[in-house]
C-alpha positions as CSV (number, residue, x, y, z in Angstrom):
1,X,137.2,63.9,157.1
2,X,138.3,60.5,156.9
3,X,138.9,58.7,153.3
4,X,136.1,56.8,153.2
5,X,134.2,59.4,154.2
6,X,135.4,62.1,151.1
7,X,134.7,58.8,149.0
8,X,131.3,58.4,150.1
9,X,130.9,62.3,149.7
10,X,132.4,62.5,146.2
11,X,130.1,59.3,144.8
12,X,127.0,61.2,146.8
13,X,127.6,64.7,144.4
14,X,128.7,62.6,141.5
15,X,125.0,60.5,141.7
16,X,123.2,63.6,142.6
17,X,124.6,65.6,139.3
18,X,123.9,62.6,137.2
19,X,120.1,62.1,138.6
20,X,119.6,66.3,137.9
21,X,121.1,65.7,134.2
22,X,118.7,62.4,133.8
23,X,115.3,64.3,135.8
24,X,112.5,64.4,133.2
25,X,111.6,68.2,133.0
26,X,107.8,68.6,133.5
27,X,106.5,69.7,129.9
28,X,103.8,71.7,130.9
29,X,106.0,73.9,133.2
30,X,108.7,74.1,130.1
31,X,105.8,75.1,128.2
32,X,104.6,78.5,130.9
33,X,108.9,79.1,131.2
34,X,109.3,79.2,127.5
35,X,106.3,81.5,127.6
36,X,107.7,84.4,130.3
37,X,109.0,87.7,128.2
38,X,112.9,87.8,130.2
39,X,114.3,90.9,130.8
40,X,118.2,90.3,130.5
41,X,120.0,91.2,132.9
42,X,123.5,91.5,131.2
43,X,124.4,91.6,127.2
44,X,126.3,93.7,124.9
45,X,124.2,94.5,121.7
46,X,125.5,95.4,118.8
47,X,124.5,98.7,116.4
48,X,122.7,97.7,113.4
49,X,125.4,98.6,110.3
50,X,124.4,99.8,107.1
51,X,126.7,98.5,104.5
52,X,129.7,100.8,104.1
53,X,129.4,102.3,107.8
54,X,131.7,102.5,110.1
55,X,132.3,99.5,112.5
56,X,130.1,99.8,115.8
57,X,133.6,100.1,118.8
58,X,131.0,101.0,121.9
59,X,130.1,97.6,122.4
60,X,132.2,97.4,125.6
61,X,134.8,99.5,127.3
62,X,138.0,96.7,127.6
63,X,136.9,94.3,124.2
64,X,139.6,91.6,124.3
65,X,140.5,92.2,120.5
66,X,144.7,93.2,122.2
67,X,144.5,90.3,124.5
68,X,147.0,87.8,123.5
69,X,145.2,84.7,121.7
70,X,143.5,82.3,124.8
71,X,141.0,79.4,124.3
72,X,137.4,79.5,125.2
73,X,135.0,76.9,126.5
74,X,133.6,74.0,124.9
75,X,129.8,75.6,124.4
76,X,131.8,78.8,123.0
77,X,134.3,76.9,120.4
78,X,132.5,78.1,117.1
79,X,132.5,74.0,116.3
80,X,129.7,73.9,118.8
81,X,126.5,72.2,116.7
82,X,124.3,74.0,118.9
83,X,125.6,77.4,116.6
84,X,123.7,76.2,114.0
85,X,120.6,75.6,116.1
86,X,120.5,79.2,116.4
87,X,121.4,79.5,113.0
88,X,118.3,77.5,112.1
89,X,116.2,79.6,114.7
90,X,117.1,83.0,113.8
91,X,117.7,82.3,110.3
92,X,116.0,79.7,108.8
93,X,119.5,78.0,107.7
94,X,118.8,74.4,107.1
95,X,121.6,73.9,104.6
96,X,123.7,70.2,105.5
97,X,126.6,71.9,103.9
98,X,129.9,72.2,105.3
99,X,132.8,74.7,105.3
100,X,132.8,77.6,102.9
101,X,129.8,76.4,101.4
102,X,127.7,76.7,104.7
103,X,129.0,80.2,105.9
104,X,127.9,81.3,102.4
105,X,124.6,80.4,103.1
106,X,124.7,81.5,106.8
107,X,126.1,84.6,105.5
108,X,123.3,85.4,103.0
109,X,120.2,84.8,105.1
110,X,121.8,86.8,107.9
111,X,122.4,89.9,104.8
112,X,118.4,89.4,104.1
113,X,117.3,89.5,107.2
114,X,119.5,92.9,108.6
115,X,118.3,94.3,105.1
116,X,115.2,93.8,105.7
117,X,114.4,94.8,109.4
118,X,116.9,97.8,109.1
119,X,117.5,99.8,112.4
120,X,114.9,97.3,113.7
121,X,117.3,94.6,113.9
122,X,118.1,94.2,117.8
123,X,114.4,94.5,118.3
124,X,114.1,91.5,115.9
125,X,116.8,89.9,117.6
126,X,114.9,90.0,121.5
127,X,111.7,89.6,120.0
128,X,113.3,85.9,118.5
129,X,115.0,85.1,121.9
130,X,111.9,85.7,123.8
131,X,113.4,89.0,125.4
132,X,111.4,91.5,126.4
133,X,113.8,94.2,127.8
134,X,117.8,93.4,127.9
135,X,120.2,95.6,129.8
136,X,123.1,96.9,127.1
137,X,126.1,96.9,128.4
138,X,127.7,99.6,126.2
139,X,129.8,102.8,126.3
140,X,126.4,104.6,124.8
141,X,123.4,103.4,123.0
142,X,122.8,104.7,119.7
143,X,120.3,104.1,116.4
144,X,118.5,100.5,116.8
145,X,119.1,100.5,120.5
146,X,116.4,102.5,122.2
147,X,114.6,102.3,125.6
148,X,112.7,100.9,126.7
149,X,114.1,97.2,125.3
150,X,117.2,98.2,125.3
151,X,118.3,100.0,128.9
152,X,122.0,101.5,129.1
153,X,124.2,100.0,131.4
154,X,127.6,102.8,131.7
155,X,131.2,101.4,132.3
156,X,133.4,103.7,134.7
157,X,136.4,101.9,135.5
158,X,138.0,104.5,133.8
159,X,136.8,107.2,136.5
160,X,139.2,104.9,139.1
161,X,142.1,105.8,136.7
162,X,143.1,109.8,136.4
163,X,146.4,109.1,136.6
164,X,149.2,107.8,134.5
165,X,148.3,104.1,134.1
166,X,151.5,102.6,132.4
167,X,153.1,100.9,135.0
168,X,150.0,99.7,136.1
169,X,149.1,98.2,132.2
170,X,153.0,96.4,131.8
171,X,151.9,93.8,134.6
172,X,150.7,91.0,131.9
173,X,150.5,91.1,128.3
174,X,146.2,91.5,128.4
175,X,146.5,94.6,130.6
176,X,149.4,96.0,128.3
177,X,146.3,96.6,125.4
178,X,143.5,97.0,128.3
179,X,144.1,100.4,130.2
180,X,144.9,102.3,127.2
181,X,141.6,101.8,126.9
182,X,140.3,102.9,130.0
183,X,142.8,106.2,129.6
184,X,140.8,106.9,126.2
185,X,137.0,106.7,127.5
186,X,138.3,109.1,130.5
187,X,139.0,111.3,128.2
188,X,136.2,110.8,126.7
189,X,134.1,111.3,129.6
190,X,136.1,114.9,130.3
191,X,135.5,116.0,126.9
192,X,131.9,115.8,126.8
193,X,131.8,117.7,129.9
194,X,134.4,120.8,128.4
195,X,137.5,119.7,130.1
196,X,140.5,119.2,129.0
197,X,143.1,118.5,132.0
198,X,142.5,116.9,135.6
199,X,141.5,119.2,138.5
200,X,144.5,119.9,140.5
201,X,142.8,118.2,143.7
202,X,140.7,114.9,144.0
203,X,138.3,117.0,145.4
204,X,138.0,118.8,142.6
205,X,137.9,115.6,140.5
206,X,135.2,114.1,142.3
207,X,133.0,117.3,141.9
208,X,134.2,118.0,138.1
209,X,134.8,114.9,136.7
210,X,133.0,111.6,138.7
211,X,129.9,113.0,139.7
212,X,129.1,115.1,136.6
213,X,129.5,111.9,134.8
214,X,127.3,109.9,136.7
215,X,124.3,112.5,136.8
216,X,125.1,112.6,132.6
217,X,124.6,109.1,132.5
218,X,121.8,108.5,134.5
219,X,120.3,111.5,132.5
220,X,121.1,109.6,129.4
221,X,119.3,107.0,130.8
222,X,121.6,104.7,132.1
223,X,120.1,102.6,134.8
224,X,123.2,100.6,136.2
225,X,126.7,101.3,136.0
226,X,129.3,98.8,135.0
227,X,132.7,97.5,136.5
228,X,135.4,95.6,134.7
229,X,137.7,95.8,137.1
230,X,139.1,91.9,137.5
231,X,140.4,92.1,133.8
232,X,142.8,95.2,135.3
233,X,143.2,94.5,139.1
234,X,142.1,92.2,141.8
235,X,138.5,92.9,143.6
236,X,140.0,93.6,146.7
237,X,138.8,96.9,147.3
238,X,139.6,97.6,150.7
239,X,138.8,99.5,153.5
240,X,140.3,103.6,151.7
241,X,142.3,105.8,153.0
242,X,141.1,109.2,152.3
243,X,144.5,111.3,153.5
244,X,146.8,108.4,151.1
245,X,144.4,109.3,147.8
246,X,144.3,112.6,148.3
247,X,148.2,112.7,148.6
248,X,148.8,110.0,145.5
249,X,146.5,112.2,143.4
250,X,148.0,114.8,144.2
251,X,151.6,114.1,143.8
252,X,151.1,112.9,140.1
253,X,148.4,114.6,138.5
254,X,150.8,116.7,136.9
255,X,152.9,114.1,136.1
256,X,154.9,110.7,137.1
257,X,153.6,107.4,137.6
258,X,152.3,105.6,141.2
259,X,153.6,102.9,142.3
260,X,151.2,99.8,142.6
261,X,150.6,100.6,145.8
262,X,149.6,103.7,145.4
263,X,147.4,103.4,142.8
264,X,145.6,100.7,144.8
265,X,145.1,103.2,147.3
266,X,143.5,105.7,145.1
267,X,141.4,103.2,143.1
268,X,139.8,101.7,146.9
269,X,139.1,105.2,147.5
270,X,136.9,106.5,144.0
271,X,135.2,102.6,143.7
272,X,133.4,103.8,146.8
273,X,132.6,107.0,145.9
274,X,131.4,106.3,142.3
275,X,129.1,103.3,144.1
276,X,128.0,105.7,146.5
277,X,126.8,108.5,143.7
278,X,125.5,105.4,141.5
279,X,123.0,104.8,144.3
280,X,122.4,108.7,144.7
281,X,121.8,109.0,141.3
282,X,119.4,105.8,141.0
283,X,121.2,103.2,139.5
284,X,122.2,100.2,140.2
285,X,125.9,98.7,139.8
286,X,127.2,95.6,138.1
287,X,131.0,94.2,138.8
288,X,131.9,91.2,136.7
289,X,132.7,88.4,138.4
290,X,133.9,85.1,136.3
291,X,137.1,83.0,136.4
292,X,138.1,84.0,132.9
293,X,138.3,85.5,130.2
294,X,142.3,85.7,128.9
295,X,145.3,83.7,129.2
296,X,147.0,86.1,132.3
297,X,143.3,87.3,133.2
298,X,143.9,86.9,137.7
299,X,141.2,83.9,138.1
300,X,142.0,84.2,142.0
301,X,141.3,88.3,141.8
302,X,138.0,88.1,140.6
303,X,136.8,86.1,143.6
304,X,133.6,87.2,144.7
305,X,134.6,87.1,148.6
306,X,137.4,89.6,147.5
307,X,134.2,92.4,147.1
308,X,133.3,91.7,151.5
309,X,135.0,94.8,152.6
310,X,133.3,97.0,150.4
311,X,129.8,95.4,150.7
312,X,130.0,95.5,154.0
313,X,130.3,99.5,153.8
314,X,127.5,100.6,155.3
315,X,127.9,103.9,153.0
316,X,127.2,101.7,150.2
317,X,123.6,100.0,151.0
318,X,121.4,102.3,149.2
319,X,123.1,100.8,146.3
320,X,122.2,97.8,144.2
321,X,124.9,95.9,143.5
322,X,124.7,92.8,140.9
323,X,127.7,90.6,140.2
324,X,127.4,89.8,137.0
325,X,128.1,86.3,136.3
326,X,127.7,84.7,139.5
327,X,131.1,84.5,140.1
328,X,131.3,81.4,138.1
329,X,132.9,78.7,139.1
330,X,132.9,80.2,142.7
331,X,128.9,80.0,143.2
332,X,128.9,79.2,146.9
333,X,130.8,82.6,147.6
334,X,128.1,84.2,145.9
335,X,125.3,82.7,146.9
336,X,127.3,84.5,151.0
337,X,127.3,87.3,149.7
338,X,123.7,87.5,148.6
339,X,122.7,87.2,152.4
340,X,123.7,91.2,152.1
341,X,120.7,93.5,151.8
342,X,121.5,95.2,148.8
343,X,123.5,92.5,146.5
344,X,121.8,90.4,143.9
345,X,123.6,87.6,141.2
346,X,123.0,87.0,137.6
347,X,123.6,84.2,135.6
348,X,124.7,86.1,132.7
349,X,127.3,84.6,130.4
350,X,126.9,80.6,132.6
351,X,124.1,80.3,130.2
352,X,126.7,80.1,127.5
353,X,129.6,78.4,129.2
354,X,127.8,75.6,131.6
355,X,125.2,72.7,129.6
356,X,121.6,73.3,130.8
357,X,121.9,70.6,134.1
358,X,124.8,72.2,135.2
359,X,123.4,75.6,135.4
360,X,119.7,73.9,136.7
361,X,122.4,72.6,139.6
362,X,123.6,76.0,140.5
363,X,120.3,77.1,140.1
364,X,118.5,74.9,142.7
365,X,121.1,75.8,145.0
366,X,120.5,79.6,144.8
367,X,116.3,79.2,144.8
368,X,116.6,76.9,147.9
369,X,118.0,80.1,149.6
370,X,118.1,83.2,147.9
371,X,115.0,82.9,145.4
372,X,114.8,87.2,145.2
373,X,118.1,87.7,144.4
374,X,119.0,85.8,141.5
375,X,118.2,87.1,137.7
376,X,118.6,85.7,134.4
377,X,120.9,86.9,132.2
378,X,122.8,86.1,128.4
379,X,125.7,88.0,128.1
380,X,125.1,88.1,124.4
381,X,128.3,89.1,122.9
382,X,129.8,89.7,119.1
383,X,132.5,86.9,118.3
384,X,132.4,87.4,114.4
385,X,132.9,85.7,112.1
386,X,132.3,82.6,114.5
387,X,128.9,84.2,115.6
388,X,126.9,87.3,116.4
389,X,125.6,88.7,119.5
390,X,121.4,87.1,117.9
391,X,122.8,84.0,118.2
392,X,124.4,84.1,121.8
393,X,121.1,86.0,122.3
394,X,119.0,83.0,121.6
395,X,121.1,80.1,123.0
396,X,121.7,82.1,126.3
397,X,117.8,81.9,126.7
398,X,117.2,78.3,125.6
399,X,119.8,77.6,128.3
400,X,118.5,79.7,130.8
401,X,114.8,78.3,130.5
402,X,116.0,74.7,130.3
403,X,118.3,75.1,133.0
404,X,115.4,76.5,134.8
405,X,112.7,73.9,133.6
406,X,115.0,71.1,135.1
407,X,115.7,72.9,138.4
408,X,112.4,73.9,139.3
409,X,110.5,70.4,137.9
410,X,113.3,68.7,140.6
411,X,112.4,70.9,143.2
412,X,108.7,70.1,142.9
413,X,109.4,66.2,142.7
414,X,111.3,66.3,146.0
415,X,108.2,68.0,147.4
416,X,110.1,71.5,148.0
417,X,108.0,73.6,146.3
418,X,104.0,73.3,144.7
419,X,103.0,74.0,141.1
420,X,102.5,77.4,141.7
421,X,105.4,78.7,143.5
422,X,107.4,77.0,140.5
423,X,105.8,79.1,138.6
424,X,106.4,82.4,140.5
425,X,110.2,81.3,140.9
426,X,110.1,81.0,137.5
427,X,108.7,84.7,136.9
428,X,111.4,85.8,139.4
429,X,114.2,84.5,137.7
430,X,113.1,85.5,134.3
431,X,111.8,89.0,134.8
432,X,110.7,90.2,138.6
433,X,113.4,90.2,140.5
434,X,115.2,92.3,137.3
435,X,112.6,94.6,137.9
436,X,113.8,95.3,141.5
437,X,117.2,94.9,141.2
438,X,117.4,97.7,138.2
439,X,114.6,99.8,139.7
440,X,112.8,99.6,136.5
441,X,109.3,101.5,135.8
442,X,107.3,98.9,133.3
443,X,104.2,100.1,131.0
């Protein structure tokens, strides 16, 4: 490509981003978007607390609270104004006031309100944002958070880490405070099925640790399982070695630490076979994808083309697999990989990082090819005192549906699409193609 020729390509993108940011959105389509009950596709809800209660911890399997201090996006700074949008939204906080003065009042409506709705709080919460059902990402449900709005969505990393994990967690200062965390919820998991030291064999460990879990969390009524895996390793899980796990397994589960190597060998090895029982068992499986979170999180490991070899396992189609996040900023890898039969993409947590024209770009892009395979998503999250999970909630889905609004009111402009297919990609987005992704049962 010659100089002039980048130039000419550059100026092209830069006038086609700036047209999409300046494209009226057509109000009457804004109006039937704003009107679809989602179903969200990714979020981590919080328990309702009664005053004096223990602190909900099973919001998430690796929470970042160890990770070394690291800055966050614009849209996520707690100086955003569009905070207090929500504020006003959710709250009715219309006070001008600044400082102390304003997170007193912020802090007082938010006490009335959780008073008042009680365990019925995260209900309150989806009903506000528009939600209909929202897929909790949690290490177990409990009081406020009940099917069928709120479906369980498992984490078992920590079923890819039997073994001694301390070389493994001294690579960077986040994973020194991450798998200790992972080493807890495993034996968590063996405890709540009676055991209370590794079978001596990874046969063994498949049949009494990794598929008993499963089955109990599908029973529970999980219906996806989660993977965290960039914030500990690369996705490269390649092509396993059966004979090399078996061995590494069973040279240290008595004792000793693997080397890298070895424990990379082990791990490719159990991320197939807990995929493969997740699809045996019925659920579907979500692996974040996203450049970031952390100041030594690997941006280059969590590369959605790093997940090929294993989607390409034919052992592995009869699951669902969802990468949560889209694999922000690397959407044209995912929208690849969604050419598989059994992959899908969410847009999860790019509703709170990217303004609404950036995500009605990436958007666009995915409906022009993969319309079925792409679901809406918040990735509501607790950042107190800054804000709540309700308010992430609710600007996630403003996003989402503006985002959308502009996308799909561009799409019928250019003639690509009629009135009423924008409306059905809109219903796809928003709710449908959750429905087939999560194998979900509606009333």
């Amino acid at each position: 490509m010659t100089r002039r020729t980048l130039v000419v390509a550059l100026c092209a993108s830069l006038l086609g981003r700036a047209a999409l940011a300046q494209t009226p959105v057509d109000s009457s389509l804004a109006a039937y978007i704003d009107g679809i009950t989602a179903i969200d596709s990714h979020a981590h809800p919080m328990l309702p607390i009664p005053a004096g209660a223990p602190p909900d911890t099973d919001f998430d399997a690796l929470p970042l609270d160890g990770v070394p201090p690291f800055p966050l996006q614009a849209r996520l700074r707690p100086d955003n104004p569009e905070w207090r949008d929500a504020h006003r939204a959710l709250y009715g906080v219309t006070s001008t006031d600044t400082g102390a003065a304003y997170r007193d009042a912020l802090a007082s409506a938010q006490r009335s309100v959780a008073q008042r709705e009680g365990t019925h709080f995260p209900d309150w919460v989806l009903d506000r944002s528009g939600i209909d059902e929202m897929m909790a990402n949690r290490i177990a449900l409990g009081p406020g958070l009940s099917p069928p709005r709120f479906r369980w969505v498992a984490f078992d990393d920590a079923l890819m880490l039997p073994l001694d994990t301390r070389a493994e967690a001294s690579r960077t200062p986040d994973t020194r405070s991450l798998y200790p965390k992972e080493t807890t919820l495993l034996r968590r998991y063996m405890h709540d099925l009676g055991l209370r030291a590794l079978p001596a064999s990874l046969e063994a460990y498949v049949a009494r640790v990794v598929a008993p879990t499963l089955e109990r969390q599908r029973a529970g009524g999980a219906v996806s399982i989660k993977f965290e895996a960039a914030y500990l390793r690369p996705l490269d899980f390649d092509d396993p070695d059966p004979v090399l796990a078996r061995r590494v397994y069973a040279r240290y589960v008595s004792g000793g630490t693997p080397t890298h190597a070895e424990y990379k060998a082990l791990e490719d090895y159990l991320f197939r076979v807990i995929v493969r029982q997740a699809g045996r068992d019925g659920m579907s499986v979500q692996i974040h994808c996203l450049e970031t979170y952390g100041g030594f999180y690997d941006a280059a490991g969590s590369a959605p083309h790093l997940l090929e070899p294993a989607l390409d396992d034919s052992t592995l189609r009869g699951t669902t697999i969802i990468l949560i996040h889209g694999g922000w900023p690397l959407i044209d890898e995912t929208q690849t990989l969604l050419a598989k039969p059994n992959v899908y993409t969410d847009i999860s947590a790019m509703t709170l990082i990217l303004e609404p024209a950036e995500l009605a770009r990436v958007l666009r892009q995915w409906l022009g090819e993969w319309p079925d395979k792409v679901l809406f998503g918040t990735d509501a999250f607790d950042d107190a005192p800054a804000y709540g999970w309700a308010e992430s909630a609710w600007l996630g889905t403003r996003t989402a549906r503006r985002a959308l609004a502009m996308a799909l009111t561009g799409m019928m402009r250019d003639d690509e699409i009629d009135r009423t297919r924008a409306e059905q990609l809109a219903r796809m987005v928003m709710r449908d193609n959750a429905v087939a992704a999560y194998h979900l049962h509606l009333n």
